[in-house]
C-alpha positions as CSV (number, residue, x, y, z in Angstrom):
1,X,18.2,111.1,34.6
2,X,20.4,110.8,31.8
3,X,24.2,109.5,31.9
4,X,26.3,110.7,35.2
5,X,28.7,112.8,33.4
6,X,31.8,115.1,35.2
7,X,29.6,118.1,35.5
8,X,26.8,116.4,37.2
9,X,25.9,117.6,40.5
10,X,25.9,115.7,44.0
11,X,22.3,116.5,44.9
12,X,21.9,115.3,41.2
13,X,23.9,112.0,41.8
14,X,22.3,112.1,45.6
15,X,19.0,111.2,43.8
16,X,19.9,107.9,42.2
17,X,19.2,104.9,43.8
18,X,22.7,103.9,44.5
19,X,24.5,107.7,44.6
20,X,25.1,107.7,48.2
21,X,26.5,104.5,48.6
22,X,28.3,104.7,45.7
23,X,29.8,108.3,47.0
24,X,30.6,106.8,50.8
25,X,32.4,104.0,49.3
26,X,34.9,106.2,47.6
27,X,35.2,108.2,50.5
28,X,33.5,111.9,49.2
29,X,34.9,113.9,51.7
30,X,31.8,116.1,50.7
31,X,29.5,113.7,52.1
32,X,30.6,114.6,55.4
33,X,31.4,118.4,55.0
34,X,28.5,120.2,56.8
35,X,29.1,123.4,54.4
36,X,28.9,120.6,51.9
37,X,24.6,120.6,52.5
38,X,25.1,124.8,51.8
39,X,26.6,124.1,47.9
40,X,25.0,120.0,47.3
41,X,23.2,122.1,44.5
42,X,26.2,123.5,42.3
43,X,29.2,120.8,43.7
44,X,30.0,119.0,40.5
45,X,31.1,115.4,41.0
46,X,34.7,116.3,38.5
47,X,35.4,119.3,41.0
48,X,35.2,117.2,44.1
49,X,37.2,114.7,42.4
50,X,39.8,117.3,41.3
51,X,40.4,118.9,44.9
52,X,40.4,115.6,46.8
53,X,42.4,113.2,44.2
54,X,39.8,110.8,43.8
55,X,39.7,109.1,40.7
56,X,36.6,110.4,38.6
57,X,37.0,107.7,36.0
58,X,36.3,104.6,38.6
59,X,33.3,107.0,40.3
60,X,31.6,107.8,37.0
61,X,31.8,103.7,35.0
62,X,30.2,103.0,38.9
63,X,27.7,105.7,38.8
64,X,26.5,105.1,35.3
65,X,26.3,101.4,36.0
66,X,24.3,101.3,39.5
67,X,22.1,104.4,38.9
């Protein structure tokens, strides 16, 4: 997989090595969502971020680094 960008999905991030730590530590509220499982395949990570507040910056340089 190439670089974790904004548009990058969660079942996409969900299959790194580190992606669901790495979501659970920043609190995804999607990780808990159970409608969350329905849409995994088209949530991108910069949505999620944008709804919720989380910063996408922090996420992405941890993402990137750990994958």
């Amino acid at each position: 997989m190439g670089k974790i960008t904004e548009k990058t999905t969660l079942e996409k991030i969900l299959e790194t090595k580190k992606g669901a730590e790495i979501l659970s530590k920043y609190s995804v509220p999607c990780m808990s969502c159970p409608m969350a499982s329905f849409e995994i395949s088209k949530l991108e990570i910069g949505q999620v971020c944008k709804m919720y507040g989380l910063n996408l910056e922090k996420i992405l340089n941890e993402l990137n680094i750990l994958k």
